[in-house]
ChimeraX commands (.cxc) that place a marker at each C-alpha (Angstrom):
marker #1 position 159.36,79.83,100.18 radius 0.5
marker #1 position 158.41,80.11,96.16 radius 0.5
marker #1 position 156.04,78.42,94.76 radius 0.5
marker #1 position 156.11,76.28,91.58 radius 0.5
marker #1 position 154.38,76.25,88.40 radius 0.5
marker #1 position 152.77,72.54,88.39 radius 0.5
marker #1 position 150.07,72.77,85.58 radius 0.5
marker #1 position 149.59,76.15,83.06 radius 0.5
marker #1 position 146.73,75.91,80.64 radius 0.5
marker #1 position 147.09,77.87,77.60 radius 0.5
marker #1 position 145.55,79.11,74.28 radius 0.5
marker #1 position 147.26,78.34,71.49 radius 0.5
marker #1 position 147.39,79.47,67.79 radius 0.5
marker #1 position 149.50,77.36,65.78 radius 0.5
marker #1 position 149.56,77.02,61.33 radius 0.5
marker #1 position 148.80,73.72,60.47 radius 0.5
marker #1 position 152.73,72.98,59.21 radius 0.5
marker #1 position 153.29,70.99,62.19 radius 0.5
marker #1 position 150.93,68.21,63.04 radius 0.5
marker #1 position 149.61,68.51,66.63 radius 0.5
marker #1 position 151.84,65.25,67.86 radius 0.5
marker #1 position 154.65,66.82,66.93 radius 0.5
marker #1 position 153.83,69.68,68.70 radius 0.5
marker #1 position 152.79,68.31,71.80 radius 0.5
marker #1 position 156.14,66.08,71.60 radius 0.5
marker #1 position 158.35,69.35,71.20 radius 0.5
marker #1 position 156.65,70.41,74.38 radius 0.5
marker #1 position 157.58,67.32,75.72 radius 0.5
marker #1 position 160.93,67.56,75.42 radius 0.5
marker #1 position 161.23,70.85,77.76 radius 0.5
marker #1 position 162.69,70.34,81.02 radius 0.5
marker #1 position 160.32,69.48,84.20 radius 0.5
marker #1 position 157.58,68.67,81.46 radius 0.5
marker #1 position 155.97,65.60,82.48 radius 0.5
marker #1 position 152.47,65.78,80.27 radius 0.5
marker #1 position 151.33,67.72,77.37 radius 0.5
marker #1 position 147.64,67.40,76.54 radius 0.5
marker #1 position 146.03,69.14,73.49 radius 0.5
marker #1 position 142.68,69.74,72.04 radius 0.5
marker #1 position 142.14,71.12,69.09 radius 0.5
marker #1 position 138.97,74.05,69.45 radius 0.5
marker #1 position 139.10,76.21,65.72 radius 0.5
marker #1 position 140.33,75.33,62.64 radius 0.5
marker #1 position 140.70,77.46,59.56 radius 0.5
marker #1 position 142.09,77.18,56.20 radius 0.5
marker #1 position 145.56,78.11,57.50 radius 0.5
marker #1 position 146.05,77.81,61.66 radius 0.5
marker #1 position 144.31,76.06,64.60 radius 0.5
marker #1 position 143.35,77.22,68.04 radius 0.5
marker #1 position 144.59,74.68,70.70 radius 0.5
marker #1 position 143.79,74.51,74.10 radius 0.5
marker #1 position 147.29,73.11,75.45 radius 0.5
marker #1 position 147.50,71.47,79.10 radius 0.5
marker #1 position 151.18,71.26,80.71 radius 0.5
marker #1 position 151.87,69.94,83.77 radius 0.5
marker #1 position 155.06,69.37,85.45 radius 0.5
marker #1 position 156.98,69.67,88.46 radius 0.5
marker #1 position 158.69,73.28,88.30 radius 0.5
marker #1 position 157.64,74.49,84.83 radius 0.5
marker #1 position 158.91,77.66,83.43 radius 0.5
marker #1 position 156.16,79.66,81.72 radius 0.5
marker #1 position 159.56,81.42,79.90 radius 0.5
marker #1 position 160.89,78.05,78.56 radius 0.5
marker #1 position 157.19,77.11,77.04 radius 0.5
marker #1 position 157.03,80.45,75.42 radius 0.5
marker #1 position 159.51,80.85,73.79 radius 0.5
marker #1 position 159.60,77.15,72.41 radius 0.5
marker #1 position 156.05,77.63,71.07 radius 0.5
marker #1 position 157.24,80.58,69.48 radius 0.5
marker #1 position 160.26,78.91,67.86 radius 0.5
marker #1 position 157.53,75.95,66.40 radius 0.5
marker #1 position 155.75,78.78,64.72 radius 0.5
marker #1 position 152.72,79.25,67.18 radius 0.5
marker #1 position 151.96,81.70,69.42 radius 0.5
marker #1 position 150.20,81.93,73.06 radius 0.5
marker #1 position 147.01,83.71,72.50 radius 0.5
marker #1 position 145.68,83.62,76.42 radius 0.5
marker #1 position 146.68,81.72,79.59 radius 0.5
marker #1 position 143.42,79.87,81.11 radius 0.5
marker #1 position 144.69,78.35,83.92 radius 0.5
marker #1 position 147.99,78.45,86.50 radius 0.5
marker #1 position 147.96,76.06,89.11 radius 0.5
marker #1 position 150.70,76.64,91.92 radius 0.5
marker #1 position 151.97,74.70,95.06 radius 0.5
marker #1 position 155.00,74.88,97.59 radius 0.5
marker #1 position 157.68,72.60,97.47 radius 0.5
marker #1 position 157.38,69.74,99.78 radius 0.5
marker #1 position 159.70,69.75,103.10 radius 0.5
marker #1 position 162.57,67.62,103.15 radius 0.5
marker #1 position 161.32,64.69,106.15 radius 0.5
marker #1 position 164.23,65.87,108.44 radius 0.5
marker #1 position 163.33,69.46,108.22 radius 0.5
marker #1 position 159.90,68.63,109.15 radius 0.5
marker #1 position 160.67,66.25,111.87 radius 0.5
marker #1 position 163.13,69.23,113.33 radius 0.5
marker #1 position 160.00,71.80,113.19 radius 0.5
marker #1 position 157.56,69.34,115.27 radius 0.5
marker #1 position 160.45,69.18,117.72 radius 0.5
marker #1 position 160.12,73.25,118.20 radius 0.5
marker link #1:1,2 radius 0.2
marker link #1:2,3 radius 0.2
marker link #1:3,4 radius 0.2
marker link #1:4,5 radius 0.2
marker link #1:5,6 radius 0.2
marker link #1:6,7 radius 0.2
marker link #1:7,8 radius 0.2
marker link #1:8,9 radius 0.2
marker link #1:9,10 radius 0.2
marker link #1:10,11 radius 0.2
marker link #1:11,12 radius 0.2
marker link #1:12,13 radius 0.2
marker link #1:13,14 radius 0.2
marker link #1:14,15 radius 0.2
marker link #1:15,16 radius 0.2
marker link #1:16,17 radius 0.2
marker link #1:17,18 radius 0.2
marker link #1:18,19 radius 0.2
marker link #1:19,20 radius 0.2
marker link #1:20,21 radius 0.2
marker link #1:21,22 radius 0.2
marker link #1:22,23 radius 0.2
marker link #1:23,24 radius 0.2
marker link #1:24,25 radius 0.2
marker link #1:25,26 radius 0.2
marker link #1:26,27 radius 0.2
marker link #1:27,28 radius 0.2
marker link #1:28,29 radius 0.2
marker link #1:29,30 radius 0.2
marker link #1:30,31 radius 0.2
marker link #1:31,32 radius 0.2
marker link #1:32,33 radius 0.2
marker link #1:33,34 radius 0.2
marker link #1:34,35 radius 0.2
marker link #1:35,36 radius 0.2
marker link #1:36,37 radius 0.2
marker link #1:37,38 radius 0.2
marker link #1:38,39 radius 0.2
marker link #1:39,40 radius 0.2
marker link #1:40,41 radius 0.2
marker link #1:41,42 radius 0.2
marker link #1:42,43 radius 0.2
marker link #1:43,44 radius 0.2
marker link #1:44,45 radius 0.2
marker link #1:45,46 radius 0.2
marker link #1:46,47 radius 0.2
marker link #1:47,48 radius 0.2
marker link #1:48,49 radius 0.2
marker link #1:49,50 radius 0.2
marker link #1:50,51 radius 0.2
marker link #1:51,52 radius 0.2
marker link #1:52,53 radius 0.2
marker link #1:53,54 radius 0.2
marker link #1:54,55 radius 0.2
marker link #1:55,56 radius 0.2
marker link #1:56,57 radius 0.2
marker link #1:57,58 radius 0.2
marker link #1:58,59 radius 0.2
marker link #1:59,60 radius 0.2
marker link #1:60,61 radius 0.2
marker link #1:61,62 radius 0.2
marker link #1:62,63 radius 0.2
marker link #1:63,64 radius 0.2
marker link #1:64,65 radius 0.2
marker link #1:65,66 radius 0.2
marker link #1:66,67 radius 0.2
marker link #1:67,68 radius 0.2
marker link #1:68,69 radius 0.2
marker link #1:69,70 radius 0.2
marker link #1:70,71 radius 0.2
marker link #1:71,72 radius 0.2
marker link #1:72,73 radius 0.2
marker link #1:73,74 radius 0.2
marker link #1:74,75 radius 0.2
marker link #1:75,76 radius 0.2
marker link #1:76,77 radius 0.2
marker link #1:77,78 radius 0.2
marker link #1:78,79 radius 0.2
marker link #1:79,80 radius 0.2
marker link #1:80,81 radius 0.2
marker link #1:81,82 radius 0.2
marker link #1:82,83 radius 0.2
marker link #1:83,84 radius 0.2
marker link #1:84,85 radius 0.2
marker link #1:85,86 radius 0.2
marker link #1:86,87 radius 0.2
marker link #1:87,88 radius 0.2
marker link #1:88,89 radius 0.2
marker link #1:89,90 radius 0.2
marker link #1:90,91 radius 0.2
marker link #1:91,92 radius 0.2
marker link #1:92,93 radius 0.2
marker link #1:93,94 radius 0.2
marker link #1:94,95 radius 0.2
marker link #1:95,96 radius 0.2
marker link #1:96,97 radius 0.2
marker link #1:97,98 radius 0.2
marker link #1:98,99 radius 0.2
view
């Protein structure tokens, strides 16, 4: 049984091009994305360091990569990884009690 990626917590720099809405809607948009939350923690003249909080159902860590990459950012440090196995189907479990 794998386990699936239901929240990954990341550090983000990103240049100040795209507006942080946009970014967290482009996040959005990736499959088994459900919420994107993002604070902003530095700022300079030319980028921002964002602390960016996915959760999902089955998130793939390649997927969010690579689409921050493509918006111009980059990950600078994953903070957090929270895992969990899938749920039983009901008949599988009922079967299992039987054993």
């Amino acid at each position: 049984m794998s386990f699936k990626i239901k929240r990954i917590v990341l550090d983000v720099l990103k240049p100040h091009e795209l507006p942080i809405h946009e970014f967290a809607k482009r996040l959005g948009e990736l499959s088994n994305v459900k919420k994107v939350d993002i604070t902003t923690q530095e700022m300079n003249e030319k980028t921002q360091i964002s602390r960016v909080r996915i959760d999902g159902k089955e998130i793939i860590y390649k997927e969010i990569e690579k689409k921050i990459t493509e918006l111009g950012a980059s990950i600078q440090r994953v903070d957090k990884v929270t895992v969990s196995k899938p749920k039983m189907r009901s008949k599988l479990r009922r079967k299992l009690r039987k054993i």
